[in-house]
C-alpha positions in Angstrom: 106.3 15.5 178.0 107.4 19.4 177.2 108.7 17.8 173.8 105.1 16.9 173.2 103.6 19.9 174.1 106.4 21.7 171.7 105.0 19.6 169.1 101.3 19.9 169.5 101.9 24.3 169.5 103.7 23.9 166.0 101.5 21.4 164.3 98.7 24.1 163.6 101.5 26.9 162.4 102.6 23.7 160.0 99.0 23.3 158.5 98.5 26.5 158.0 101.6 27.3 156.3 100.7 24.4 154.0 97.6 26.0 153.6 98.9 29.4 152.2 101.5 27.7 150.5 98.9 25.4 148.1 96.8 28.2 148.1 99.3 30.7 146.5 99.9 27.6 144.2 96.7 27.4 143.0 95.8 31.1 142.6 96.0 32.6 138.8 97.7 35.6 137.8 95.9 38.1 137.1 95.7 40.8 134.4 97.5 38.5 132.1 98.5 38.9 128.2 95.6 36.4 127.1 96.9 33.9 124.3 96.7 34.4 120.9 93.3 34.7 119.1 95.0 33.3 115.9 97.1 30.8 115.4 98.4 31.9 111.6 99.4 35.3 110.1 96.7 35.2 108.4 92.7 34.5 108.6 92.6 33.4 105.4 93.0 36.9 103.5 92.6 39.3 105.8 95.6 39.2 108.6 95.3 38.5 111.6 96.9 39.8 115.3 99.2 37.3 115.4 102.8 38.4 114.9 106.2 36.6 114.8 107.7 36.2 118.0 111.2 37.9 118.1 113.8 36.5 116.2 111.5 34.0 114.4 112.1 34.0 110.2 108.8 32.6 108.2 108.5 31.4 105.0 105.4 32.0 104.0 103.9 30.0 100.1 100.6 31.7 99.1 98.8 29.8 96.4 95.8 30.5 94.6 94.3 28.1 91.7 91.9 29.7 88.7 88.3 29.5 89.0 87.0 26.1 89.1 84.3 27.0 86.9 86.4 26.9 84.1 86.1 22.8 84.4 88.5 20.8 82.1 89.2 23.8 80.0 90.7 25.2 83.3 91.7 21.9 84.5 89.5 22.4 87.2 91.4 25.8 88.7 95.0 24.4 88.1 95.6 26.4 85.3 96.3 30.5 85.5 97.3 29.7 89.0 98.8 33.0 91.1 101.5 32.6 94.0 102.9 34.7 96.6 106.6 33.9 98.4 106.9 35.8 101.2 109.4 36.3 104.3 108.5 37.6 107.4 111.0 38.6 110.4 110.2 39.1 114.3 112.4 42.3 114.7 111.1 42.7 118.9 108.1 41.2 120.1 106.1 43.8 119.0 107.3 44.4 115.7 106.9 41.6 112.6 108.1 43.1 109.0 108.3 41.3 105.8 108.8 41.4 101.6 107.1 39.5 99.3 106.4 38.8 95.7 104.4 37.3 93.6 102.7 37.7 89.7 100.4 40.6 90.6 102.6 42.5 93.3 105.7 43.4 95.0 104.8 44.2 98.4 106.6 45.1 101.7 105.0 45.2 104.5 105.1 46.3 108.9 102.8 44.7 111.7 103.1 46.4 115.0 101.0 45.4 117.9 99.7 48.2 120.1 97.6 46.4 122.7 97.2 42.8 123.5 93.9 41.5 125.4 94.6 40.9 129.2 93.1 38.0 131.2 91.8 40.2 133.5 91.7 43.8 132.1 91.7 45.1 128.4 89.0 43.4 126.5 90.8 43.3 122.8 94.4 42.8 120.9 94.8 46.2 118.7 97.5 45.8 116.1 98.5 48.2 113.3 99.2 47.0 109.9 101.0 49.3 107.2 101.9 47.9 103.2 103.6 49.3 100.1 103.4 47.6 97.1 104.0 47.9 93.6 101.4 46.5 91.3 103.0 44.1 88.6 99.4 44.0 86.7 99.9 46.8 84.7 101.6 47.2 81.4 103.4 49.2 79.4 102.3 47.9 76.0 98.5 48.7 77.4 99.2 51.8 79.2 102.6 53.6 77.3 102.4 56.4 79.1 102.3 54.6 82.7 105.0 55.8 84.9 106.6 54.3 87.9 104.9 55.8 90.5 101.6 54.3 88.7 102.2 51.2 90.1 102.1 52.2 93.9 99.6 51.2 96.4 99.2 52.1 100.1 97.5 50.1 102.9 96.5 50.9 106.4 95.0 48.7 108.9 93.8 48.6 112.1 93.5 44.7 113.3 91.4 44.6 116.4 90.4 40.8 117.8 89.7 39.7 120.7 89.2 35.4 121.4 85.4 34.8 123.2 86.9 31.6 124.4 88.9 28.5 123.8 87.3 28.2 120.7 86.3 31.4 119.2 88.1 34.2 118.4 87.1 36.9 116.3 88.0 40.2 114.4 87.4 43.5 113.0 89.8 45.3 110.6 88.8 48.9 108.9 90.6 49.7 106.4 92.4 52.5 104.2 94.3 52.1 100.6 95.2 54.1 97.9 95.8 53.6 94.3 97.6 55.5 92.2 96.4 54.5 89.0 92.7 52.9 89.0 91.1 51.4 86.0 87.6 52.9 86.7 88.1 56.6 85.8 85.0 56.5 88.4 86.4 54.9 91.2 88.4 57.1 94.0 92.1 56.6 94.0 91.7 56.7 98.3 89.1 53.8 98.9 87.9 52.5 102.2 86.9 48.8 103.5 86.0 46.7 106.3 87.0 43.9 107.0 85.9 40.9 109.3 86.7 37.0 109.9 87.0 34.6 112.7 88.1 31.8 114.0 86.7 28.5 115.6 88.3 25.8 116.7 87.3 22.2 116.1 90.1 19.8 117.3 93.6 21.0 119.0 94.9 21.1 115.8 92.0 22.5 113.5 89.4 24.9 113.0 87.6 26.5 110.4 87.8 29.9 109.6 85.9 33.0 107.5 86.9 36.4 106.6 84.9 38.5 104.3 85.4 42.4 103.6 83.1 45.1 102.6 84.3 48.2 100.1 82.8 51.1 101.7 83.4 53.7 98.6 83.2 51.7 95.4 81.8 53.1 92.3 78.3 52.3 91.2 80.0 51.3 87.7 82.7 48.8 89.5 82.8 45.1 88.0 84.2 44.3 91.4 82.5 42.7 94.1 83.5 42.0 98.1 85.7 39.2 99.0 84.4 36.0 100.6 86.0 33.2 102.2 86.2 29.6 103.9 88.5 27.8 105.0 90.7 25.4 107.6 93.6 25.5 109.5 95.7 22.4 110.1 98.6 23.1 112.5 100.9 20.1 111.7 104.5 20.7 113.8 106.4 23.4 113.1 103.9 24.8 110.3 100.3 25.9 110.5 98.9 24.9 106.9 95.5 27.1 105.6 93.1 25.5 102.9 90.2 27.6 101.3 87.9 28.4 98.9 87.2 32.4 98.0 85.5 34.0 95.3 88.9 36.1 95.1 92.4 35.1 93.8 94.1 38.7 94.8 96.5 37.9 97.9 98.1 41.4 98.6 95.4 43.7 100.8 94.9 46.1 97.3 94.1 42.5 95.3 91.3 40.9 97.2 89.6 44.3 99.1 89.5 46.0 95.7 89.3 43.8 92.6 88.0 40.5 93.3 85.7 39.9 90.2 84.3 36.3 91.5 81.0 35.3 92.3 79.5 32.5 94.6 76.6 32.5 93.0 78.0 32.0 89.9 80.5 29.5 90.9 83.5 31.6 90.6 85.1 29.8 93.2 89.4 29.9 93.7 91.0 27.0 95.6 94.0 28.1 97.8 96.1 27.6 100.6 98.9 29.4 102.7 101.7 27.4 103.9 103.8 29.0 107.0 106.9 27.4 108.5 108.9 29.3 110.7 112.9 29.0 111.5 
């Protein structure tokens, strides 16, 4: 009988300790780093606030085709094709650098994150994005007197998303770079820009994405226009691969904010794609 008794007193202690333990098993933490609003590096042009975990190496194959409005003379955009190899290194967590080079630029480049988006807390992911590059357009047979200084270009970025939902994310980039030697004797050598794109995901491993960017301080005698583009992203393993069409074929930040010369309207279209694997 006093066994029983002993029993009945600890059965409601048991429950209730069951209770809190389920309860404490359930509950989410809060104020949280949320997950990243970007799967690739990059939008499609534009990066994004997604930066190499530590450690991580990428190999990065940036391809753009020629204007599929040059039709069979062109081959349909597979001639005058540009591409960029890049490699990209997670020095901390914090911290992605990287070097790259292609036809129309060396470039070297740092991504630094300064604020992720919380759960529970900060609304936004604020990254900094800083790039030096030397541009391999320009010629000494057209310009004899160029010197090597000429060639440099400066880029700063502030990269601030921040991802709605499971589906959406979104972001907002303003923008500084510098010249040294424009071909507009109009245009300033400092020019400003702003860009935006986002992201929207279809399928686990797909979604569509858009950046566009608007030059805040070009000349009113510029040939060059603001970059527009659309694309996918298929994540496929250890890769994400990015297919897209833009009215720009410049891939370095100076290229496509400040001397894309296609038209949509026109049907000065590039087909591209960016192919990441990390090791």
């Amino acid at each position: 009988m006093n066994k029983f008794l002993l029993i009945l007193l600890f059965v409601p202690f048991c429950i209730f300790g069951q209770e809190d333990l389920l309860a404490g098993m359930d509950s989410v933490p809060k104020n949280q780093p949320e997950t990243s609003a970007f799967k690739a590096l990059k939008i499609i042009n534009l990066e994004s606030t997604k930066l190499a975990s530590k450690n991580d190496l990428y190999l990065v194959v940036a391809h753009r085709f020629g204007s599929i409005k040059d039709g069979s003379e062109g081959f349909w955009g597979l001639d005058n094709a540009v591409t960029q190899i890049k490699l990209l290194y997670g020095v901390t967590k914090w911290l992605t650098v990287s070097g790259a080079r292609s036809e129309q630029a060396y470039d070297f480049s740092v991504k630094y994150r300064l604020q992720e988006q919380m759960n529970a807390g900060f609304p936004v992911t604020i990254v900094g994005f800083s790039s030096l590059g030397f541009n391999n357009l320009l010629k000494e047979n057209i310009y004899p007197k160029m010197q090597f200084s000429d060639r440099m270009v400066y880029v700063s970025q502030l990269l601030i998303s921040r991802k709605i939902n499971k589906e959406l994310s979104l972001e907002l980039a303003p923008t500084y770079f510098h010249e040294n030697f424009v071909v507009n004797d109009f245009q300033d050598n400092s020019q400003y820009a702003i860009g935006m794109g986002g992201r929207y995901k279809l399928t686990s491993r797909l979604s569509v994405n858009v950046d566009y960017a608007t030059h805040l301080n070009r000349t009113a005698t510029s040939t060059y226009v603001d970059p527009l583009s659309v694309g996918v992203d298929i994540e496929t393993g250890g890769h994400v691969f990015q297919m897209h069409l833009s009215n720009s074929q410049g891939i370095h930040e100076a290229g496509f904010l400040g001397n894309t010369t296609g038209s949509w309207y026109k049907g000065e279209i590039f087909f591209g794609f960016n192919l990441l694997r990390v090791f």
